[in-house]
N, C-alpha and C positions, 0 to 999 in steps of 0.2 A: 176778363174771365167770363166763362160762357153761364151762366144762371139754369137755376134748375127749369127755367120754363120757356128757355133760350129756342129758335126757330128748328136745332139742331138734333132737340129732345123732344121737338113736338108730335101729338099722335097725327098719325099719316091716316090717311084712310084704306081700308082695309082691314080693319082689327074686326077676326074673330069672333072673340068672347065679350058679348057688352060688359058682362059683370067684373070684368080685369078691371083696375083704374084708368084712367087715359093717362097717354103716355106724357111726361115733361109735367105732372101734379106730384106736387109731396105724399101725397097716397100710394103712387107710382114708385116711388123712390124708395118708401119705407118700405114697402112692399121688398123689391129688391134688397135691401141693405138689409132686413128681418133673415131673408132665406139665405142669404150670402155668408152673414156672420155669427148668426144663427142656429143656422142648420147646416147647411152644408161644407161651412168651413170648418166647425168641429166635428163632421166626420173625416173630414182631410186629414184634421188633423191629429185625429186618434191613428190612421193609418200613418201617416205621417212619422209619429212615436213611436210606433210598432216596428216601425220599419229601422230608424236610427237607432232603438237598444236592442233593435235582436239582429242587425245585419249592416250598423254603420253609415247608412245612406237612404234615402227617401225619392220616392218620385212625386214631383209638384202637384199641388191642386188643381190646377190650371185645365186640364183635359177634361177631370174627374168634376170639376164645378162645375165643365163648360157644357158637357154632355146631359149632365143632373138639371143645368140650372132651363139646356133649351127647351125641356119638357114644360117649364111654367109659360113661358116667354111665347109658347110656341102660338097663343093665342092672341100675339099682336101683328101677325101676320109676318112678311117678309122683313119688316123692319125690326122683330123680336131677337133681332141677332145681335143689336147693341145692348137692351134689357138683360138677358145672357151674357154679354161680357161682361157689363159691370156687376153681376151677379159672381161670377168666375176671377173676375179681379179681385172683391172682397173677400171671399171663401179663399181663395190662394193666400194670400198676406196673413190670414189665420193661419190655415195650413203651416206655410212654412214658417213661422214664429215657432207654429208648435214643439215640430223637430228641435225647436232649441234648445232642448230640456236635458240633453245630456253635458250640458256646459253642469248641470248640478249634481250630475251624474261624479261627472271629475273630481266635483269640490269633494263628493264623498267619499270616492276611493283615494286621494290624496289626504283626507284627513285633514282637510279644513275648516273652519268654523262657517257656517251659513247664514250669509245676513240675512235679515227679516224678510218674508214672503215681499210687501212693500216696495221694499230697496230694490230687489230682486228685478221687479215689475215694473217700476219708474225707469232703471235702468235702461232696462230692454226696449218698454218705449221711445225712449230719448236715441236710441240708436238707432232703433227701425224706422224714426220719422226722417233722420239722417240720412239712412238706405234710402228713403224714397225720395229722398228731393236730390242724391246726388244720381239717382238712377233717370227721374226726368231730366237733369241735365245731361246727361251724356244721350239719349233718345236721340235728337239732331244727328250726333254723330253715327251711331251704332244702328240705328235704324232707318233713316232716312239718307244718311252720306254714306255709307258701308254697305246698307242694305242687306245687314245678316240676315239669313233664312228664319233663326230660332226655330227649329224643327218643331217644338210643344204649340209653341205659339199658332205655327203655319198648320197644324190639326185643330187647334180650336178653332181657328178664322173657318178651317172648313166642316169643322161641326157645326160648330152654329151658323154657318149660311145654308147647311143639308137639313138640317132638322126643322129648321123655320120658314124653308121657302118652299111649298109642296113641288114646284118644275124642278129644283134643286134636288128637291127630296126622292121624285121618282126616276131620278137620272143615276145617284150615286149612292141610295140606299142598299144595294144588293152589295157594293163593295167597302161601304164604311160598316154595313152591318159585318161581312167575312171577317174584317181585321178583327173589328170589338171579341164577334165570337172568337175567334184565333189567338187573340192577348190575350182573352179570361182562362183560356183553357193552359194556353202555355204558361204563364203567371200563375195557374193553382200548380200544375206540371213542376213548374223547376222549382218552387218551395216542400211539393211533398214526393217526389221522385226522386231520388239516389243518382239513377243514370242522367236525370235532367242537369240534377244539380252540378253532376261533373261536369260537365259540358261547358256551364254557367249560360242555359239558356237565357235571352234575356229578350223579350217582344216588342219590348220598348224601344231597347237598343237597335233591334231588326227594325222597325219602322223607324224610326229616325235614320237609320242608313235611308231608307227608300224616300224619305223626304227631300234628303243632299244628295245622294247619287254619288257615282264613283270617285270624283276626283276629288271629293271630301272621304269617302270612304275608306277609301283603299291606299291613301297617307297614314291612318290611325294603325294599319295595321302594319304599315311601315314601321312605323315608331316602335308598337309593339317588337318588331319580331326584331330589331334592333337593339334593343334592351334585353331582350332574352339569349343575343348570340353575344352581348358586350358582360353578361354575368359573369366570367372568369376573369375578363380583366379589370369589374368592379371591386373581386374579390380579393385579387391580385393585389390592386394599392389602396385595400383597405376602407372603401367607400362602401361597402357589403361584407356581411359573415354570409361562410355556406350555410346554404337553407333561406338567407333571405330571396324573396321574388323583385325581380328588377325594377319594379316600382319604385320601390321603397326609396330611389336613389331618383329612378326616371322623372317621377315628378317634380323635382326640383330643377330637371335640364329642361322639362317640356314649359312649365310655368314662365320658366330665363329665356326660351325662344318665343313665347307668345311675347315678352316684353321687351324682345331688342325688334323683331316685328314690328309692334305700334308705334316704337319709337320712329321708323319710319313713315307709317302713315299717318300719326298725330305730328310728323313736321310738314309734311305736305299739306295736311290741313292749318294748320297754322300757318303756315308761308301763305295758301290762299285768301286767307282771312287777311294775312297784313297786305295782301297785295291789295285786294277789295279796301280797306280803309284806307290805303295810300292813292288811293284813285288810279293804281297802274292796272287793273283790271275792274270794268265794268261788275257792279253789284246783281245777283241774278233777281227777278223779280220775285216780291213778294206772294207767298201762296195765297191764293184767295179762299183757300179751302177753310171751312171756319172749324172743322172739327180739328182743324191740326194747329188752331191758335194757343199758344199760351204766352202770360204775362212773365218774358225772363227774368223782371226782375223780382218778383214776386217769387220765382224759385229760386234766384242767389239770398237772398234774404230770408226763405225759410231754410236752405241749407247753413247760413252761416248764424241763424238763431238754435240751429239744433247740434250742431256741431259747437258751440261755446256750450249746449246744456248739456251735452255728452260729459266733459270737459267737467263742468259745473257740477254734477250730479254724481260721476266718479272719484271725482277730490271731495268735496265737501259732505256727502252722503254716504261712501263707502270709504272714504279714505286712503285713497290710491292716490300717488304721485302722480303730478300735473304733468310733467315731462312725458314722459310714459304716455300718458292722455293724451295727448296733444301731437304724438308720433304717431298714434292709433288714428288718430283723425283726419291727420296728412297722406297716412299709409291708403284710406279708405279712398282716399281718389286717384290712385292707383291702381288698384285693385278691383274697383267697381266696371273698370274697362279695359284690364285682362282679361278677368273672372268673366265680363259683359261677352269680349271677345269668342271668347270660348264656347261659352253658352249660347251666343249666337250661330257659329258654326258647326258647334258638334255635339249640342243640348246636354252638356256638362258643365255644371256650375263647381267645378271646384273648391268648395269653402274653407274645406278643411286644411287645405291646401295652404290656401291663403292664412288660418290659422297659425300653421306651422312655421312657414316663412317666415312671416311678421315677427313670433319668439323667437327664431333663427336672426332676424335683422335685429332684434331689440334685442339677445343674447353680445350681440355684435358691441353693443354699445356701452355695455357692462351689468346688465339685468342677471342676477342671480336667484331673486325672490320668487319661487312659482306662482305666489297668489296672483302679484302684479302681474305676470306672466299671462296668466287665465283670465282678471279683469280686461286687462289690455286688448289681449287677444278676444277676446268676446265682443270687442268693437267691431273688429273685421269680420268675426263671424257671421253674425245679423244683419249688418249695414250690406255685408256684400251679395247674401241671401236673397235679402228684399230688392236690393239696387237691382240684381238677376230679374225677380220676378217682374220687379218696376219695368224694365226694357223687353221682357217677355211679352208682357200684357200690351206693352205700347206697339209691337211686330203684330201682334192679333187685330189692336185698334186700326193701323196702319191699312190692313187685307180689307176689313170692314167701314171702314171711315166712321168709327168713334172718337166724336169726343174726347182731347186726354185729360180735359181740366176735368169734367167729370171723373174720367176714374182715375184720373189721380185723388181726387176725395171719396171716392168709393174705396181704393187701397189705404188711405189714409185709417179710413174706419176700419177696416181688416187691422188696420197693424194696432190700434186702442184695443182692440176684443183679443189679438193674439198674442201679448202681450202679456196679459193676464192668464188666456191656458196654458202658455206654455209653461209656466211655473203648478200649474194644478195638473197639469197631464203628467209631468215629471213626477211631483208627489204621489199621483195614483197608481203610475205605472210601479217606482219605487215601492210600494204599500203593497201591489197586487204581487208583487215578483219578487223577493226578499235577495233573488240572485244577482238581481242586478246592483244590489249595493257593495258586492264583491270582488276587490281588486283583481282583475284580471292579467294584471299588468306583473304581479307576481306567483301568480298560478305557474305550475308544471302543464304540459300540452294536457297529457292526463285526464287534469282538475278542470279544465276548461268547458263551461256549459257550453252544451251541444247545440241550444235553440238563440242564444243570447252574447252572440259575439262581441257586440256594441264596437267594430272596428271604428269609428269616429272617434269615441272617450277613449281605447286604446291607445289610437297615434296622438291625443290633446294631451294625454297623462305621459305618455312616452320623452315627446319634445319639453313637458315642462319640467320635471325630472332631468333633464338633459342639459337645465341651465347651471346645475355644477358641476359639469363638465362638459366645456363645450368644445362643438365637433367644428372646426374650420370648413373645412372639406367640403360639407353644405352648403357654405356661399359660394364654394368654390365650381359647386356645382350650377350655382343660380347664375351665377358670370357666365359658362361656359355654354349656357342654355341663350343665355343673352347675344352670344357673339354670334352664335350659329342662329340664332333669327334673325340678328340683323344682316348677318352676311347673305343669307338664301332670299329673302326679300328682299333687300335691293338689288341680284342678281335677276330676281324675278322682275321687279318692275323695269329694271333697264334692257332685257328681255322681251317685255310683252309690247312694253311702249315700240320696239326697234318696226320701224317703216319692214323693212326686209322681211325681218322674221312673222309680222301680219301679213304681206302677202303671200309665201311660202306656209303657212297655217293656210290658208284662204285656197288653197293653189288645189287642192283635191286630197283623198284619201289619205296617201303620204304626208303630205304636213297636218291634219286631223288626226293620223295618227301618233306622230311623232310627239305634238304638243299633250295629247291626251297621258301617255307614256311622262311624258318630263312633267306635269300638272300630278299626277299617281305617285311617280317613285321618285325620279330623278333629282327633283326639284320642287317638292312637293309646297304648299302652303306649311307654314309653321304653326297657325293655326288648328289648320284641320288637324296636322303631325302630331299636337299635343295633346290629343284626347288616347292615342296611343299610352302617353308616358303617365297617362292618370288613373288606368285602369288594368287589372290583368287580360294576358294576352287572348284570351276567349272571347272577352266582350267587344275589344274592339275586333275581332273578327266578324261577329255577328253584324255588326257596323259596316264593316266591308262586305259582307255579302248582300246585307240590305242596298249600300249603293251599288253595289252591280248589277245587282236585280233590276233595280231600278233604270239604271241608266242603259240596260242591256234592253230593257220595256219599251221605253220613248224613243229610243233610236228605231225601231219599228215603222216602215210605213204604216200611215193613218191615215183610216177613211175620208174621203171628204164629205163635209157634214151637208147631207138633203135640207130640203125646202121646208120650212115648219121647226126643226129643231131648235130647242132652247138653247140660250146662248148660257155657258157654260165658262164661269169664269178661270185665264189661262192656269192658272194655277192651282185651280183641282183636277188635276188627272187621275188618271186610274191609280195609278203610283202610291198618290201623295196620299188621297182617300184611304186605300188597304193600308198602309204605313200613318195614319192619324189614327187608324180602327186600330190596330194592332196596340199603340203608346195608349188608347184610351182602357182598351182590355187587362190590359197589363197595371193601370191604375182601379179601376172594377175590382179584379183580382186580389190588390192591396190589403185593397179598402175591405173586402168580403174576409182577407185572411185576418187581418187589425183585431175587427169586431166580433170574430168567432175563438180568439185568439185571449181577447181580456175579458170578454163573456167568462166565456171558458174556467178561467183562473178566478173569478169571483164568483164565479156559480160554487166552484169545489170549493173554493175557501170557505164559502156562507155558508 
């Protein structure tokens, strides 16, 4: 394991600001871990809150830290770009704990009894330490063997290498500034604008298109616009009422395709693995890279100590059945590399998702009890959250060559601090807003507040309610997501692998363009396809325009670069830069609406 004063942490020459610590000193470190969990990750994750009770969903800390945290960092010169992620790792792991405050939201409009703030807190910990070691395990896979993009992640990598390196700085500052300004404005834009709103602009979503490009893009809007022309005959056998939006069904088919997908590619990975231990395929060398060391077993060991305290803490602390517990904890390594999948390709971490499922699979088995329902399911919630942020952070170390043992202990400390507000964020906001203790779930459209949708507690209370009486047809739907992944992925790799069909791709325009066509619509990734079925049909359009923008930019002849020119790493392009600016603006935006938002409401209340 690499030590806090390891060759890998040590201060470089070039720093700056004498009066900063030197880097790789516990002065150094507190310093970082103070502003991470501190400061910047409770204003994550007040935005954070803001965003889950008044609109259902959140966008990560991750951008919002990374951009905040390179203005302290910026005075250890070029190398201030690892100081800023493990700044941006800890602040994130607050962050998103935060958001977890409408799990209490539930408990209230269901009319349950609330265990002690304590319980509450131990809880949540015990799962998020879970989230995080089952999220370094999979890292190997999902980021190194997969190589997802993680679009959030691939704008922090290039924020904090623009803000910290001044040749960086004066190459890509006019267009990582355009995006920033471009997301603040669109992000105030579609929260106080009518016409914005319809639209469901979203700047984030636009830059994450122009991170992945079309042939991630312009699948999601496949999906979409296929859910929207199949709502008659949803309605038809009973899988939709008129008036619902095709989501409401589509997420469960796009969810079934990402997982008959991996089942594909996690047996190819595993066939390699037994082939490499059976000695019929040579072992590849070991990396020498030391930032990319970690002690495996030391993360099966803290996964399988945390996962027995999940377990331990839900039975004997809060009184939930072990069964149930113990499905939650099987289900989490599942789900951590769906969820991962997804969020790698199309910067959607679908949790809620996973929420839902899970009481749909545990409804499956005869669970009628909602509390268990909610306990249980709050496993998946957090564990998959953090596992997300876990394989985010390690896609940004990955650009930068950080340390992961380090921020794996710099998220570790995020998730002790977030832990604890997300149960005090819940209260405040609770206390500040009296609306939101308000079942929505039996409101008339009407009656409906207009600022404080909380769609997350809506679909948690919906499904757990729904365990007496339960809907087959939902898994019927998750099978059918499944077939159609797996069918279209192995068509695709027996496809891409064919001798013929690479050199016919290979051959000029016509095969470039035929492949790009079957890569889009034809035969699109399942992957990419399901960030279509998880959202309404707007956003992943803005998705799709971002990748074509994108990919319509780079196909461009490009200068070739003069004598003297700084070497500009491949992967910040003009593209990726306006589309990291745009996802960070759009968390700026958040965060500015959050805090003017619950000011607001305790300024008129006092």
């Amino acid at each position: 394991m690499t030590t806090l004063s390891s060759p890998a942490a040590s201060t470089p020459d070039g720093q700056r600001w004498a009066w900063l610590p030197r880097q790789g000193t516990w002065k150094y470190h507190l310093l970082l871990l103070s502003l991470g969990v501190f400061v910047l990750g409770p204003l994550g994750g007040v935005t954070a809150s803001y965003m889950n009770f008044s609109l259902g969903f959140f966008v990560g800390g991750q951008v919002l830290a990374g951009l905040l945290g390179s203005v302290v960092t910026l005075g250890y010169g070029a190398e201030g770009k690892h100081g800023a992620n493990f700044i941006q790792t800890s602040a994130a792991s607050v962050a998103g704990l935060s958001a977890m405050g409408v799990l209490i939201q539930a408990m209230v409009w269901m009319g349950m009894p609330q265990p002690p703030v304590w319980q509450l807190m131990l809880y949540m910990l015990c799962i998020g330490m879970l989230g995080a070691g089952v999220g370094m395990l999979y890292t190997p896979i999902l980021v190194d063997k997969l190589q997802l993009p993680y679009p959030s992640g691939f704008a922090v990598a290039n924020i904090l290498r623009a803000l910290t390196d001044p040749v960086l700085l004066r190459r890509s500052v006019a267009k990582l500034g355009s995006g920033i300004g471009a997301g603040l404005l669109g992000g105030i834009a579609a929260a106080k604008l009518p016409f914005m709103a319809a639209i469901e602009l979203s700047t984030s979503t636009l830059g994450a298109g122009l991170l992945v490009g079309a042939r991630i893009g312009i699948p999601a809007l496949v999906a979409g616009l296929t859910g929207w022309a199949l709502i008659p005959y949803f309605i038809s056998i009973g899988w939709l009422h008129e008036g619902d939006p095709a989501r409401k069904i589509m997420f469960l088919i796009a969810l079934g395709t990402i997982m008959g997908a991996a089942i594909i590619d996690l047996s190819l990975i595993f066939w390699q693995a037994w082939q490499r231990l059976t000695g019929r395929t040579p072992a590849p060398a070991q990396s020498q890279e030391a930032w990319k060391r970690v002690d495996t077993r030391r993360v099966f060991s803290w996964v399988a100590f945390w996962a027995v305290a999940v377990v331990c803490t839900g039975h004997f602390v809060l009184g939930q059945p072990v069964g149930y517990l113990v499905f939650a904890v099987l289900l989490v390594f599942l789900f951590a590399m769906v969820n991962g999948i997804s969020q790698g390709i199309s910067d959607s971490n679908p949790i809620s998702s996973a929420f839902v499922v899970s009481v749909v699979m545990m409804a499956a088995l005869g669970l009628k009890d909602p509390t268990i329902g909610l306990m249980a399911g709050t496993v998946l919630l957090v564990s998959v959250s953090v596992a997300g942020d876990m394989q985010q952070d390690r896609s940004t170390g990955a650009r930068l060559g950080t340390s992961r043992t380090l921020q794996f202990r710099y998220q570790v400390a995020g998730i002790v601090v977030g832990a604890i507000v997300a149960v005090g964020f819940a209260k405040l906001f609770m206390a500040a807003y009296p609306v939101l203790l308000l079942d929505q779930t039996v409101m008339k459209a009407g009656e409906q507040p207009a600022e404080w949708s909380a769609a997350m507690t809506y679909k948690f209370v919906g499904v757990l309610r729904s365990l007496t009486d339960d809907k087959p047809y939902q898994r019927t739907a998750i099978w059918v997501g499944v077939g159609i992944g797996f069918a279209v992925e192995l068509a695709r790799k027996l496809l891409k692998r064919n001798a013929g069909y690479q050199r016919f791709v290979a051959s000029g325009k016509g095969g470039f363009a035929t492949d790009f066509v079957l890569d889009s619509v034809l035969l699109p990734s399942p992957y990419a396809w399901s960030f279509g079925g998880f959202v309404n049909l707007n956003t992943s359009a803005w998705f799709a325009i971002g990748g074509v923008i994108s990919s319509a930019v780079n196909s461009l002849p490009k200068a070739k670069p003069q004598p003297g020119d700084a070497v500009v790493p491949e992967d910040m392009s003009n593209t990726s830069l306006i589309g990291g600016g745009l996802i960070a603006g759009d968390a700026l935006a958040a965060l500015g609406l959050g805090i003017v938002g619950l000011l607001g409401t305790v300024l008129a209340g006092g």
